[in-house]
Each structure stands twice: as structure tokens, then as C-alpha cells.
C-alpha positions in Angstrom: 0.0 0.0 0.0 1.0 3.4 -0.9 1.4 6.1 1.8 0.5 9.8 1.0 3.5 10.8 0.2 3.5 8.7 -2.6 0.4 10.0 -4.1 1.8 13.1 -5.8 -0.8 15.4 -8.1 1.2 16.4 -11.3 -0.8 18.2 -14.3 -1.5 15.1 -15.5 -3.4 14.2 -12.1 -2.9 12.0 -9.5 -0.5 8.9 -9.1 -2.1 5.8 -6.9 -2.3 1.9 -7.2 -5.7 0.3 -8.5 -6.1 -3.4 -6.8 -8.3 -6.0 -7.7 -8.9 -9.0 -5.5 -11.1 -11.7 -5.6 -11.1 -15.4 -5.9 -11.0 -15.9 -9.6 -8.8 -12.6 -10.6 -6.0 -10.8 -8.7 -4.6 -7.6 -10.2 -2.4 -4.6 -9.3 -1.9 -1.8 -11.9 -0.6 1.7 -11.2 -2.8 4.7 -12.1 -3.1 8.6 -12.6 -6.7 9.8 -12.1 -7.5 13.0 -12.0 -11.2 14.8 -11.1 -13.4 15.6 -14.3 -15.1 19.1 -13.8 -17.1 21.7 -16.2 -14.1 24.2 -16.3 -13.1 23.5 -19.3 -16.0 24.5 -20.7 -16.8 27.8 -19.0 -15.4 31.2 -21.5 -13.7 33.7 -19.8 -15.9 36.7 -18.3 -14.2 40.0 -18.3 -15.4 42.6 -16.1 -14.8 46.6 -17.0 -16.3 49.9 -15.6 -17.8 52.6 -17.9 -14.3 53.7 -19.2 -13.9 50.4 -20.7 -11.0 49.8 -17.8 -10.6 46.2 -16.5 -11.7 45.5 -13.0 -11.7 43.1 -10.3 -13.2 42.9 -7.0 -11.0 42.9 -4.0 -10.9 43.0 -0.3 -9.7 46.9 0.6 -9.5 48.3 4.1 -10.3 48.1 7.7 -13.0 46.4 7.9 -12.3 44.4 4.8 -14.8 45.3 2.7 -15.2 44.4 -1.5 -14.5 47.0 -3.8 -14.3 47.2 -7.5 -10.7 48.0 -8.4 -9.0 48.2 -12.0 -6.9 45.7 -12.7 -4.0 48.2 -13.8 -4.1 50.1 -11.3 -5.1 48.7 -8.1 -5.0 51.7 -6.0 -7.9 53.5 -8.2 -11.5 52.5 -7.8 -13.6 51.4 -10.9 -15.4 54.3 -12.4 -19.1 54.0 -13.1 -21.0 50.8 -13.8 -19.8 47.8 -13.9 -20.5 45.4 -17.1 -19.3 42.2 -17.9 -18.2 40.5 -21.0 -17.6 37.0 -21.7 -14.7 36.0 -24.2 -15.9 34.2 -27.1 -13.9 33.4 -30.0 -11.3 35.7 -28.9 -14.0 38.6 -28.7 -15.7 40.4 -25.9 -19.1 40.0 -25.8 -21.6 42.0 -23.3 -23.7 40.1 -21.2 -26.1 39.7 -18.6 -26.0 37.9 -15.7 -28.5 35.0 -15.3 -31.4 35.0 -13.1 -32.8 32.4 -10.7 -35.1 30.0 -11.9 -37.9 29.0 -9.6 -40.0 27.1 -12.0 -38.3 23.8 -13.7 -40.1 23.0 -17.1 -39.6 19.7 -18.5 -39.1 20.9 -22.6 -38.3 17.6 -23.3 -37.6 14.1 -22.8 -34.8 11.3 -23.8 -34.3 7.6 -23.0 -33.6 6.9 -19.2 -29.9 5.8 -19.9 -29.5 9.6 -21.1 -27.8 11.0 -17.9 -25.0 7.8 -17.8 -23.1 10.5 -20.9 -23.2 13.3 -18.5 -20.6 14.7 -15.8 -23.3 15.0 -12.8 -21.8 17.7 -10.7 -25.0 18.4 -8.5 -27.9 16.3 -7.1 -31.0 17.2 -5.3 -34.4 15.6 -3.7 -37.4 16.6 -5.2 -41.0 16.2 -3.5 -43.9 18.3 -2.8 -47.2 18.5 -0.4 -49.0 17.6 -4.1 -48.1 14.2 -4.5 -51.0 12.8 -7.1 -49.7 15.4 -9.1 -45.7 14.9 -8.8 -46.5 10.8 -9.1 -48.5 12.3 -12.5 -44.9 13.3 -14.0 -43.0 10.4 -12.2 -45.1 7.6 -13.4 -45.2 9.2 -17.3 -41.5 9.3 -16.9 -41.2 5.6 -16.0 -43.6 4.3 -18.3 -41.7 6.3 -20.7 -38.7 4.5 -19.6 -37.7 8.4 -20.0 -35.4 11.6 -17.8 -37.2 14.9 -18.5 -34.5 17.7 -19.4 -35.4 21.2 -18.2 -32.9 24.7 -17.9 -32.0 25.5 -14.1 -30.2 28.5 -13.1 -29.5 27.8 -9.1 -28.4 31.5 -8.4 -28.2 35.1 -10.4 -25.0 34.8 -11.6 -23.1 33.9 -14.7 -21.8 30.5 -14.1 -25.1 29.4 -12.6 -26.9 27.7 -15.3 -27.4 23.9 -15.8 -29.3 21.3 -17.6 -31.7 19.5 -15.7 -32.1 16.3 -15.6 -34.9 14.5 -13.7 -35.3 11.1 -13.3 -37.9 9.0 -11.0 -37.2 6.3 -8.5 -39.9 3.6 -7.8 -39.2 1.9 -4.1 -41.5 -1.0 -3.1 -44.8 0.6 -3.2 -43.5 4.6 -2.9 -41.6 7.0 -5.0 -39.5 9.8 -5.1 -37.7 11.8 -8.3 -34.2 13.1 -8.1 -33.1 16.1 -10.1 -29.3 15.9 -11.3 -27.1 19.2 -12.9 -24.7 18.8 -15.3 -23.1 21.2 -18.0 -21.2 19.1 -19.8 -20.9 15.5 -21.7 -18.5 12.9 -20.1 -15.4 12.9 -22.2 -12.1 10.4 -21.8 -9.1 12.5 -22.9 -7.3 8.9 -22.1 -8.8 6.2 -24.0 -6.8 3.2 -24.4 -6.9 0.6 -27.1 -7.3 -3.5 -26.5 -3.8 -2.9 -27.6 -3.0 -0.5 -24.6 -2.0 1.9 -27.3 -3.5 5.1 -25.6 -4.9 7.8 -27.5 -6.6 11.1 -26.9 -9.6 12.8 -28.1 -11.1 16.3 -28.5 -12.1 18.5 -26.0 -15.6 19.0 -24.9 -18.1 21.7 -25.8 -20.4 23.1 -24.5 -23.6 20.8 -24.7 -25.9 20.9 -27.9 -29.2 19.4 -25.9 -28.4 22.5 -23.7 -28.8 25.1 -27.0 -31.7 22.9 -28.0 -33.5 24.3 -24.7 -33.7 27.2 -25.8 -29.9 28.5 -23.8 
């Protein structure tokens, strides 16, 4: 067994020991893993006062409290209001920041097996005092064989927004529907062949079914 020490985290992740151990089939391999996350994903969001300066928010004074201060010149307060623009294409684009979403539509559905392609970063309960009417959605879904997609922004922000996907769970004679985020599809960037040739393959983008949601 490996000791922590041993278990260094280079760029290309994590170094560790995967063991396998059971009657018919004993293996040791050594590994890297490293943690799949959305980040690759998100474009760059600029944020510049009305003189077109760029600006950041930092901690100033006694008691720390958050100002807006340009990035060239840190001493000198932004000017004005603040707007943000996320880089696209190598261009600034103005944009808004996007609002909380209280009501989750379902716009459409896709077979249950769906959500296995997607990196679930978020999962939540969902249940309400209206339960013939919930069980209306969860028993469509699972005759259906079906997860409902819908948009969900958790918080006004601009790295807030996920797709939705919602899937029901049938236990013994009760039921219950689970609501999972994502923003992205899973992708290997370490594939290996039968042959243990390893190869690599394109980053992700930012998800189509998401722009088909009307994003």
C-alpha cells in the first residue's frame, strides 16, 4: 500500500495503485486519475467599468470590505458601472448575468440511460405536499422508460446555469424523483486501445441538448 507521500498530483493528475482481488482474478496496476469538472468549458468573463477599464473585486480596508478596483491600477476605484463581458472566439461579448429560476419545465424528454453520458456535478431531492400530481410526472417518466430535461439557473449569476435532468425512482410501493445538474458531456481524454495503445480525443463543448432548450 501506498502512503500519501506517494500520491503526488502532477498536471496530468494523480499517481495511486488500483487493486483488484477476488477469488477468480487478482490484479495490481498503477494509475493517474485526476477529477473531471465543467471548467473546461466555461469562457472567460471580463469585467470593466464605464471607461472600458478592466476591473476586479478585491478585499480593501479596515474592515475588509469588497470593492471594484482596476486591474492596472489597483490603488484607483472602478469608475461608473460595472459590465461584464464573456470571451468568445477571442471577442468580448456583453452580457447579462443569469437569473434564478424557480420554475423547472420539462421541454423535453430522452431515453432513461441519457444522464449515464453526462458529468453529474449536483444532485438534489425533489418532493412536494401535491403528490398525485408529482406521481402524474413520475409515473409518465417511467412508463416512458424516459429523464425529463429542463434549464436551471441555481443563483443570479453567470456561471449558474445547468441542464436538468430528472429522473424517478420507484421503491416497493413509494416513489420519489431526483433532479441531477450537469453542463457538460463525459469525455475520456485517455482512452486506451485492447492494444493499450493510448490515445486522446477532442475537448468538450459546451452541450448541444443545452442550445436545443432554448440557452
Amino acid at each position: 500500500m501506498k502512503s500519501i507521500k506517494d500520491i503526488v498530483k502532477k498536471e496530468t493528475g494523480y499517481k495511486g495503485e488500483l487493486e483488484f482481488s477476488l477469488e477468480d482474478l487478482k490484479v495490481s496496476v498503477p494509475i493517474r486519475y485526476k477529477r473531471l469538472t465543467s471548467k473546461d468549458i466555461i469562457n472567460p468573463i471580463v469585467f470593466r467599468d464605464e471607461k472600458g477599464d478592466e476591473v476586479v473585486r478585491k478585499f480593501i480596508g479596515e474592515p475588509k470590505h469588497l470593492e471594484w478596483r482596476k486591474v492596472n491600477n489597483p490603488d484607483q476605484q472602478a469608475e461608473g458601472e460595472i459590465f461584464a463581458y464573456q470571451i468568445v472566439n477571442g471577442k468580448e461579448k456583453k452580457i447579462k448575468p443569469f437569473e434564478r429560476i424557480e420554475t423547472f419545465e420539462i421541454k423535453k424528454i430522452m431515453p432513461r440511460d441519457f444522464k449515464e453520458n453526462f458529468l453529474i456535478e449536483k444532485t438534489y431531492e425533489i418532493w412536494s405536499e401535491d403528490e398525485s400530481e408529482l406521481f402524474k410526472i413520475a409515473d409518465y417518466l417511467y412508463k416512458k422508460d424516459a429523464v425529463g430535461l429542463c434549464v436551471v439557473n441555481t443563483a443570479k449569476g453567470y456561471d449558474t446555469q445547468y441542464l436538468g435532468i430528472i429522473e424517478p425512482r420507484f421503491i416497493e410501493n413509494k416513489f420519489g424523483i431526483l433532479l441531477f445538474l450537469t453542463k457538460k458531456q463525459l469525455v475520456f481524454e485517455h482512452l486506451a486501445e485492447i492494444g493499450v495503445e493510448m490515445k486522446k480525443i477532442e475537448k468538450p463543448e459546451q452541450l448541444e441538448i443545452v442550445k436545443e432548450l432554448g440557452l
